[in-house]
C-alpha positions in Angstrom: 0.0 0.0 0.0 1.7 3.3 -1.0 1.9 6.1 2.0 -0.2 8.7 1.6 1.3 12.0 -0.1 2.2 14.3 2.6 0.7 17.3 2.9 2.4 20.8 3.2 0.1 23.7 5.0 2.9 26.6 5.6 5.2 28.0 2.7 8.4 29.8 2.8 8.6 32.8 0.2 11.9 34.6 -0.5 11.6 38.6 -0.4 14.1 40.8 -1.6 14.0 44.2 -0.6 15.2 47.4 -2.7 18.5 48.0 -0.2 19.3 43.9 -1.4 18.0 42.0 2.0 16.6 39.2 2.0 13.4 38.3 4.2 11.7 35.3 4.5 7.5 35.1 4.7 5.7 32.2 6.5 2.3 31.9 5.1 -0.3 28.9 5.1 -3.3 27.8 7.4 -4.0 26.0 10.4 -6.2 23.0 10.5 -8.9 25.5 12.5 -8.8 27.5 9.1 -6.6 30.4 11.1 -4.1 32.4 8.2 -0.5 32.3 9.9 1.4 35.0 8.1 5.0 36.4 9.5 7.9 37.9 8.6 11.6 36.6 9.3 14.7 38.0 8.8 16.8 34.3 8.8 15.3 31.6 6.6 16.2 29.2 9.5 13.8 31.2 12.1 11.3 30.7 9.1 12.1 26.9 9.2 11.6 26.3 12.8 8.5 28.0 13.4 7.2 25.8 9.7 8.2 23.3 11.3 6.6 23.6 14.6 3.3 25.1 12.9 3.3 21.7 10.8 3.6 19.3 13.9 0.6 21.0 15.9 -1.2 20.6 12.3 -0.6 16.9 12.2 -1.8 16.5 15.9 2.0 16.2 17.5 3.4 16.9 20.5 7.2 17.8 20.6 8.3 16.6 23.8 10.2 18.9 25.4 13.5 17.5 26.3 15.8 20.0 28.5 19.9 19.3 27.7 22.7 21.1 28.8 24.0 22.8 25.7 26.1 26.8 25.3 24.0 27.7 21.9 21.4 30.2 22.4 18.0 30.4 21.3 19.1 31.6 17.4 21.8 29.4 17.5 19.9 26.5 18.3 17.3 27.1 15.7 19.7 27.5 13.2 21.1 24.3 13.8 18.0 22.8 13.4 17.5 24.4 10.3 20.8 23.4 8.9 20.1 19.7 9.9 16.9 19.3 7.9 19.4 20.8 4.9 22.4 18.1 5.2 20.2 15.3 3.4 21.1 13.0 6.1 25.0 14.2 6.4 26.9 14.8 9.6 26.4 19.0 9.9 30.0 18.8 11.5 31.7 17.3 8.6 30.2 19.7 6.0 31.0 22.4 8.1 34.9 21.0 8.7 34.8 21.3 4.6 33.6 24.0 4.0 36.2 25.9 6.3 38.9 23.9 4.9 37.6 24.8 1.3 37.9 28.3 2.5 41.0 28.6 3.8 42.7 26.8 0.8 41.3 29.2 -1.5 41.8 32.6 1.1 45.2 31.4 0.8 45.5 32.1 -3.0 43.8 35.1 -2.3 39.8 34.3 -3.9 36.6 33.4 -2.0 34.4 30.3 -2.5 31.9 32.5 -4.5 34.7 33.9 -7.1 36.0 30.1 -7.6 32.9 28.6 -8.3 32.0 30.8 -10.7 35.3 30.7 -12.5 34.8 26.8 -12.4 31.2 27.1 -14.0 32.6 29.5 -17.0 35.7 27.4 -17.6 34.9 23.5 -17.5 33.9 22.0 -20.3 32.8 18.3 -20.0 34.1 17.1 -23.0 37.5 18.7 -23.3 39.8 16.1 -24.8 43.1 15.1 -23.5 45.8 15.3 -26.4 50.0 15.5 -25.6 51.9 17.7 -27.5 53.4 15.9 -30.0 50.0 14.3 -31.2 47.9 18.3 -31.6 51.4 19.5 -33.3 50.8 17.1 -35.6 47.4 17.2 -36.0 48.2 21.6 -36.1 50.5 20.9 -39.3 47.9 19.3 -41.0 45.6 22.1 -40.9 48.7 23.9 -42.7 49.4 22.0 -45.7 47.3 24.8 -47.6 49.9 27.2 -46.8 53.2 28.5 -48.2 56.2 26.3 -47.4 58.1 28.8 -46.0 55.0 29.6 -43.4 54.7 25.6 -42.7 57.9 25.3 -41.5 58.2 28.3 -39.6 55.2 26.6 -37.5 57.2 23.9 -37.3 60.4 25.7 -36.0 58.1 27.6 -33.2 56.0 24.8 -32.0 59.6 22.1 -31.8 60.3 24.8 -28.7 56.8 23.7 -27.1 57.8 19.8 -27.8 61.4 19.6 -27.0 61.3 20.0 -23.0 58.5 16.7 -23.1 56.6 15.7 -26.3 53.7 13.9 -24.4 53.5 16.3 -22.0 49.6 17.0 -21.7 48.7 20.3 -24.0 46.0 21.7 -21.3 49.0 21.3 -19.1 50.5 24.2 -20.3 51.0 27.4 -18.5 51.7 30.8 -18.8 55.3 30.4 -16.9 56.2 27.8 -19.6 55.6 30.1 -22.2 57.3 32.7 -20.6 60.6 30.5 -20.1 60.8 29.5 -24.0 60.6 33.4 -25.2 63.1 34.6 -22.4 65.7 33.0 -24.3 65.6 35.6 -26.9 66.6 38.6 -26.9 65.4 40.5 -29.9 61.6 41.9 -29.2 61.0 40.3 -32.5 61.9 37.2 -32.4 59.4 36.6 -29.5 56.8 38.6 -31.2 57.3 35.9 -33.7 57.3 33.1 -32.2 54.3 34.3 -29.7 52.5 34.5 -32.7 52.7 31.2 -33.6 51.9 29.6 -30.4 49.0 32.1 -30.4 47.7 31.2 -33.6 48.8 27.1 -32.0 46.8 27.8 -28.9 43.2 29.3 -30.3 43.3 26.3 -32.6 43.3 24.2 -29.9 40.6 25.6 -27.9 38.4 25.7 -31.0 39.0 21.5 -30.4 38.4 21.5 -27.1 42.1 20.4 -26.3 42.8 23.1 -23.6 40.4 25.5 -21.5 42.4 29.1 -22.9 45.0 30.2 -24.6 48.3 31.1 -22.3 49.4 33.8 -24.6 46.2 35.7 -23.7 47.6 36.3 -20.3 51.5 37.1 -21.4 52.8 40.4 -20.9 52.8 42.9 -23.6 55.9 43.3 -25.8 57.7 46.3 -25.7 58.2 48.2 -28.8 61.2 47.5 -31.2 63.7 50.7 -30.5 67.0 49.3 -31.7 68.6 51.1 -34.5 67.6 50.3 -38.1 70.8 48.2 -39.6 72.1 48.9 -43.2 75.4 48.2 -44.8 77.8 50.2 -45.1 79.8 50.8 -48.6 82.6 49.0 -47.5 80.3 45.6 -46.2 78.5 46.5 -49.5 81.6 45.9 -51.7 82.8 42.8 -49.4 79.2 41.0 -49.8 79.2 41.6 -53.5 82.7 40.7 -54.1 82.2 37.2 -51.8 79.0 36.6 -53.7 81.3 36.6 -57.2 83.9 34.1 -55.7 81.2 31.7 -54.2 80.9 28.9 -56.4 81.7 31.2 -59.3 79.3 33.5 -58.6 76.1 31.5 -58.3 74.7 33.8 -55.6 75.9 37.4 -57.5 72.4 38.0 -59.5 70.5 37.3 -56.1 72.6 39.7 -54.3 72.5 42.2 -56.7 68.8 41.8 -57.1 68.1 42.3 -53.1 71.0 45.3 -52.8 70.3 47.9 -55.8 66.4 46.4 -56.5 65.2 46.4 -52.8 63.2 43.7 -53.5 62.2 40.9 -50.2 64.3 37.6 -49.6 61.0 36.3 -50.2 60.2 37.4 -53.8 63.1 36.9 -55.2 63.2 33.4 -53.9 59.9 33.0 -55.8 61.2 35.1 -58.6 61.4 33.6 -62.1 63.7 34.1 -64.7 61.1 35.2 -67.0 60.2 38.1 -65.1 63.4 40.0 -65.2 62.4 41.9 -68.2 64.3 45.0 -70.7 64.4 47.7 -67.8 62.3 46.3 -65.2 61.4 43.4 -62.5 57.7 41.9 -62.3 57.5 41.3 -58.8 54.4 38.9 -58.2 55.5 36.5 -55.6 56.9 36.4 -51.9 54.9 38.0 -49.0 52.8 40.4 -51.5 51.7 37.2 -53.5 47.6 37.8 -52.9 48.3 41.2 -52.6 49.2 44.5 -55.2 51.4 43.2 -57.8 54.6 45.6 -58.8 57.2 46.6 -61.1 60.8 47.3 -60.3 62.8 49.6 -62.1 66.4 48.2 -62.8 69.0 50.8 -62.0 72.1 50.6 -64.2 74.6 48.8 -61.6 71.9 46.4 -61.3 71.6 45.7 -65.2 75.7 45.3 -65.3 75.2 42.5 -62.7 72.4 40.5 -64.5 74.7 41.0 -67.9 77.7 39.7 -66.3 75.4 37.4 -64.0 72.4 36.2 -65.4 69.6 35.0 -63.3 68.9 32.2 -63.5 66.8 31.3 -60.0 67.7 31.4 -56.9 70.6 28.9 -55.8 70.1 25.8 -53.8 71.1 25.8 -50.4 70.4 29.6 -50.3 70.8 29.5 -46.3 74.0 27.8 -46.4 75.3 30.2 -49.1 74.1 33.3 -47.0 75.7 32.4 -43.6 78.8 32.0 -45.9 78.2 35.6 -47.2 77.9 37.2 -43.6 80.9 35.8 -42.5 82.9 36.9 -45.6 81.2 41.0 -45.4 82.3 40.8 -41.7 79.3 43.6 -41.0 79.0 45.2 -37.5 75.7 44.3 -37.3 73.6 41.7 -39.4 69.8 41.3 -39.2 67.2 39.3 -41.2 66.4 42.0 -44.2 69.8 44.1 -43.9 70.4 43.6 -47.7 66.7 45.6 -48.4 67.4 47.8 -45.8 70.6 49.1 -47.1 68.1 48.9 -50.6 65.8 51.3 -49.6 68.0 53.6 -47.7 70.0 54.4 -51.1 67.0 54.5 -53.2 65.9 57.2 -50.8 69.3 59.2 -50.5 69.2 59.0 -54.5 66.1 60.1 -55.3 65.0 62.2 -52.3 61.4 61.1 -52.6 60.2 58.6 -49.6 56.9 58.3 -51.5 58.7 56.7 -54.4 60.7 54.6 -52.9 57.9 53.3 -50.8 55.8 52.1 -54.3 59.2 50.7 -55.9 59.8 48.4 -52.5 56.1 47.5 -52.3 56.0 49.6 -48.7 54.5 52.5 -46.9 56.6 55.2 -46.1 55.5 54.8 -42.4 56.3 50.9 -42.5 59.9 51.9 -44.2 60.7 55.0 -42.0 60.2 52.9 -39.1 61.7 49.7 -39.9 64.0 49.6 -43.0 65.6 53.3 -43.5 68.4 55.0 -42.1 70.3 58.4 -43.0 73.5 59.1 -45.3 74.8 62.2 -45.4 77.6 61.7 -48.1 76.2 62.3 -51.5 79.4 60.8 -53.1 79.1 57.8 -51.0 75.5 57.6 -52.5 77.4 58.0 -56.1 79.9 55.4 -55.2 77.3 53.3 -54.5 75.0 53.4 -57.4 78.2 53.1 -60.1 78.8 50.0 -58.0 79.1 47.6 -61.2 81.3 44.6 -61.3 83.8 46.2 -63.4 84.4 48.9 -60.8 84.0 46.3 -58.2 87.2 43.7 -59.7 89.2 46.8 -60.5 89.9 47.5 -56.6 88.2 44.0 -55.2 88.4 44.2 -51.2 89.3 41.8 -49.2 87.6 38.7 -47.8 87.6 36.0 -46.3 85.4 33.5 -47.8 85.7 29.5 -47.1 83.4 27.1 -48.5 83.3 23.2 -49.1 85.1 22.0 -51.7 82.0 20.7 -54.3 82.9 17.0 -55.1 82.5 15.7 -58.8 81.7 12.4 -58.3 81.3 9.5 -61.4 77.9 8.4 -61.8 77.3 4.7 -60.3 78.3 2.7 -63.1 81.6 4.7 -63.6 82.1 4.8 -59.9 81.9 0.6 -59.3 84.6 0.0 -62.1 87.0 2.6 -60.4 87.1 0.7 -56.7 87.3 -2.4 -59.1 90.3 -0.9 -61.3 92.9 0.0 -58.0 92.9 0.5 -54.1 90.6 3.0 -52.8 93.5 4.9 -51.3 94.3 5.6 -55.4 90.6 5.3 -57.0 90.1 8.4 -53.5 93.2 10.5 -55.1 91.6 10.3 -58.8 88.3 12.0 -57.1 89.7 14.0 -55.1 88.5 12.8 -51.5 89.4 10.5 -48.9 89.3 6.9 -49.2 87.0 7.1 -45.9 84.6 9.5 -48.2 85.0 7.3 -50.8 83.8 4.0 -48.8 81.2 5.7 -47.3 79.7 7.0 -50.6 79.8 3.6 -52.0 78.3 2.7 -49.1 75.1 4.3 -49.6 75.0 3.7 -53.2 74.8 0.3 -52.4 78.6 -0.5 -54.9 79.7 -4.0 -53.7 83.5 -3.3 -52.7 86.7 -5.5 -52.9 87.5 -8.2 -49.9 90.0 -6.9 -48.0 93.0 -8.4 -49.3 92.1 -8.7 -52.5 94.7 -6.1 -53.8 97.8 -7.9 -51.9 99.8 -9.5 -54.4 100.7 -13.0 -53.8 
């Protein structure tokens, strides 16, 4: 038999008052049909007299039981109150909680309410746990639709969030690890590129539910840039142009050329095409500006003696090897990533005393190239010497540098290569290359040449 439903004669209404108190109104009836209907300012006052009103209603008798006890009267009925509230809990051990709770978080300097509330903003049920290595992975992916030179910049930036622990959980990740990898650089923008990255990183990974919020939000602002704008001077001008003739006979001269008198970005003229190097002019369509304003470059006369004595033909393999090489040999006071266009644009400005030029020619603003690119020169024949730069003037008086580069190796294709270590010892068949019979070995080696048993040259 099911038990009967009970039935509740007194309510407790909430009021809150204009000044923000809160009041609590008993109302309901007694069994005689008598309204009760009273005012309290503590819900537990409201709950003890409810529940006294509904014991007399049921026909109940509280026994009156008299224990020695310190609580007063309020104190009392507030116990009582919070009893009927612990859904059958010990009131000590939620109160021994709570103050623990408390004190743990007064300790970080936040209350209960402020924590809570941060919780319910910031959990997500379903946010997935990924390590490092697998979202960087997963990151590149997303990539593949951009330039290769932005791909493996990603890749350069996030290997400095994977090398301290690849599986280290990604919603692990704080601000004071983020701090520690950009502290190790020095130049304002180098971090501002690499924060960047792990911003653009970090936002894609919230969009998968991989972490709660991007660190970066919280870093500190970067400073502004103030160091001095680097350019060449003539001197590191003629050095880098000379070392770019005597490097593997002049392969990197056009490029050179092309960045120092043409201003143009390492960028376009990596993407830059024979074809587009054209009577007086360059068609600049590639590099950073590729979705962007297309150009044309005029092509000074030092420039055009380059390309005649230099055609262009592309730009070099290895171009990063061959610039480090270049540095070293123009021994400059100060090197930075885009000196070369730098040292462009301030001599295009010197020459032709019109910034607004200039900026069109370099694909700029004159805002952008003020700030970032040029510098002053007051010399107006060091601004002549320069632009009569040409390779004839240039060998007449070459300066002097100091240029060393790996010897380039011709070696015999396969075939030609597997009758030589059969013909002599490798000692000799190494001397006939021109490398060591260690090179030799290993280069066989890999080519997979089946090499004489040892002995097999000892004459009997």
């Amino acid at each position: 038999m099911a038990r009967p439903k009970k039935q509740v004669r007194f309510v407790i209404t909430e009021l809150k008052h204009d000044t923000g108190k809160m009041s609590y109104r008993l109302s309901g009836y007694k069994r005689n049909g008598d309204r009760i209907r009273k005012i309290y300012s503590t819900r537990s006052e409201a709950e003890q007299e409810r529940a006294d009103l509904e014991s007399e209603a049921a026909g109940q008798t509280t026994p009156t039981q008299f224990k020695r006890t310190r609580l007063k009267d309020n104190q009392l009925a507030d116990a009582e109150a919070a009893i009927k509230t612990a859904d059958d809990r010990k009131l000590a051990e939620i109160v021994s909680h709570y103050v623990s709770l408390e004190k743990r978080l007064k300790s970080r300097g936040i209350d209960i309410d402020s924590a809570v509330t941060f919780a319910e903003s910031h959990y997500r049920e379903e946010l997935i746990s990924v390590s490092i290595l697998n979202a960087h992975n997963d990151f590149l992916k997303t990539r593949d639709d951009k330039e290769l030179r932005t791909r493996r910049f990603y890749e350069s930036a996030l290997r400095l969030l994977l090398t301290p622990d690849p599986n280290k959980e990604l919603s692990a990740f704080t601000v004071s690890d983020l701090e520690k990898i950009l502290s190790r650089y020095n130049n304002i923008n180098s971090k501002r590129a690499y924060r960047t990255a792990f911003s653009v990183f970090f936002n894609w990974a919230v969009r998968h539910h991989y972490c709660l919020e991007n660190p970066c939000d919280r870093l500190d602002k970067l400073p502004r840039d103030r160091s001095q704008i680097a350019v060449l001077s003539l001197d590191e001008c003629k050095r880098l142009l000379y070392a770019a003739t005597l490097l593997q006979d002049g392969a990197t001269a056009a490029s050179v050329a092309i960045g120092l008198f043409a201003g143009l970005r390492p960028s376009e003229i990596e993407d830059l095409r024979p074809e587009d190097i054209v009577k007086d002019r360059i068609r600049v369509s590639g590099g950073k500006m590729r979705r962007k304003l297309k150009r044309t470059v005029p092509i000074p006369p030092a420039l055009s003696a380059w390309l005649k004595k230099f055609p262009f033909k592309g730009q070099p393999k290895g171009w990063n090897y061959k610039r480090k090489k270049l540095k070293q040999a123009t021994n400059a006071k100060k090197w930075v990533q885009d000196i070369i266009r730098h040292t462009s644009i301030t001599f295009q400005t010197e020459r032709d005393k019109n910034e607004a030029l200039t900026a069109y020619n370099c694909g700029t603003s004159i805002q952008m190239m003020n700030q970032h690119y040029r510098d002053t020169i007051d010399d107006d024949k060091l601004i002549h010497t320069f632009w009569n730069l040409t390779p004839t003037e240039l060998l007449a008086k070459p300066p002097k540098v100091e240029l060393t580069v790996k010897r380039r190796v011709d070696w015999p294709d396969t075939k030609a290569l597997k009758k030589l270590v059969w013909q002599k010892p490798l000692i000799h068949a190494a001397k006939d290359i021109g490398v060591s019979d260690v090179a030799l070995r290993k280069n066989c080696v890999k080519l997979g040449i089946e090499l004489p048993p040892r002995g097999h040259w000892i004459k009997g």
